[in-house]
C-alpha positions as CSV (number, residue, x, y, z in Angstrom):
1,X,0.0,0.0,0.0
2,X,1.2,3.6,-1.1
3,X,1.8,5.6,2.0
4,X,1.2,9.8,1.6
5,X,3.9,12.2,0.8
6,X,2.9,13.6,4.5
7,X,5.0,10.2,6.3
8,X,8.7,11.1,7.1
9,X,11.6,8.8,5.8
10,X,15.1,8.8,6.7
11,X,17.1,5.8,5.6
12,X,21.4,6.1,6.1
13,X,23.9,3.5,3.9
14,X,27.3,3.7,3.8
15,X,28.7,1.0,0.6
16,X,32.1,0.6,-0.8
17,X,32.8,0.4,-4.1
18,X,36.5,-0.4,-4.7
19,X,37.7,0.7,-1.6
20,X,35.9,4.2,-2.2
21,X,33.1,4.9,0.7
22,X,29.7,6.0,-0.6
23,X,26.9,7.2,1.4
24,X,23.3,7.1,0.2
25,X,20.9,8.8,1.9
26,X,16.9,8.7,1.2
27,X,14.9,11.9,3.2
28,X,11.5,13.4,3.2
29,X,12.5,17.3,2.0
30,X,10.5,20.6,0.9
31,X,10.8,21.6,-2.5
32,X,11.8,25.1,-2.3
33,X,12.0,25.9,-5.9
34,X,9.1,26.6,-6.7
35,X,8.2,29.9,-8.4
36,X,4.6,30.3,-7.6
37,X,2.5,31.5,-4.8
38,X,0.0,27.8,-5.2
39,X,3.6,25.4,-4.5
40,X,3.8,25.9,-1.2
41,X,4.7,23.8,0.9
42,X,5.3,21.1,-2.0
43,X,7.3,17.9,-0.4
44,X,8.9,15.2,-2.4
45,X,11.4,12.0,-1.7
46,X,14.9,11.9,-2.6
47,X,18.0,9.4,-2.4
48,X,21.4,11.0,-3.2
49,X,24.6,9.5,-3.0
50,X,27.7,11.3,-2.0
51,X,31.4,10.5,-2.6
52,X,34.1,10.9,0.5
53,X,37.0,12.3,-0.7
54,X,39.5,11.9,2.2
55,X,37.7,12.4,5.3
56,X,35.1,14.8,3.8
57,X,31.9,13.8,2.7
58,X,31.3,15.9,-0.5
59,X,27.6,17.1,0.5
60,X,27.9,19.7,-2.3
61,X,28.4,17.5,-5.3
62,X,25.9,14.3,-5.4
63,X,27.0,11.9,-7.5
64,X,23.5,10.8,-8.0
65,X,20.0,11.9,-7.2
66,X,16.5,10.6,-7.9
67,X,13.1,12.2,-6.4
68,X,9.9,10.1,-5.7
69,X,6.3,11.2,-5.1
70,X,5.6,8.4,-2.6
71,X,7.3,6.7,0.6
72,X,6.9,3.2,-1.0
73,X,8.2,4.5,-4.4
74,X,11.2,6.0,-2.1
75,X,12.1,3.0,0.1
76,X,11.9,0.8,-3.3
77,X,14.4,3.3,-4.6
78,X,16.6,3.4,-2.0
79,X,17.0,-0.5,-1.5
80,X,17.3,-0.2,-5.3
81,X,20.4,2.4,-5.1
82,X,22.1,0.3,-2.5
83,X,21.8,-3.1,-4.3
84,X,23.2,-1.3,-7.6
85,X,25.5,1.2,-6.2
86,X,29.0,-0.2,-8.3
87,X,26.8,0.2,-11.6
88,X,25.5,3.5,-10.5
89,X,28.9,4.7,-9.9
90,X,30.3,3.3,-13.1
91,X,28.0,4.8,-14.8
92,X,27.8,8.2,-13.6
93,X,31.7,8.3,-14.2
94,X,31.4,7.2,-17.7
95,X,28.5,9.5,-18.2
96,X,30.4,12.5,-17.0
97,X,33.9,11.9,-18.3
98,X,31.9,12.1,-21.6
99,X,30.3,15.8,-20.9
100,X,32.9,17.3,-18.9
């Protein structure tokens, strides 16, 4: 059963890839973007994944990012992220290496 976008979520991973430390982190957040008056107070799901580089955790610079409208959509897609995490990272590399 689809919970509401009104239930809280916080789900914490930490993975290694290749010796590199990943964190992946699923959280209930506001949407703050929005341009008009009618979007207030517009909340959405999202998992982002964050590289460590040395001791720092690089909150500035996801590595990847995916919204959902529902809790259920946003666990799925967490437990998704943390199975796949060496093909995520793979590819985001690739993917960027191309563009950059």
């Amino acid at each position: 059963m689809d919970h509401t976008i009104d239930q809280d979520l916080e789900l914490k991973h930490i993975s290694e890839v290749d010796s590199e430390k990943f964190f992946i982190s699923t959280i209930k957040m506001e949407v703050r973007h929005s341009w008009l008056n009618q979007h207030h107070n517009v909340n959405v799901y999202e998992t982002m994944v964050f590289e460590k580089d040395g001791g720092k955790v690089m909150y500035e610079s996801s590595l990847f990012n995916r919204r959902y409208t529902s809790y259920d959509n946003a666990v799925e897609g967490h437990d998704y992220v943390v199975k796949n995490i060496e093909k995520i990272v793979k590819t985001t590399r690739e993917c960027r290496a191309k563009i950059l």
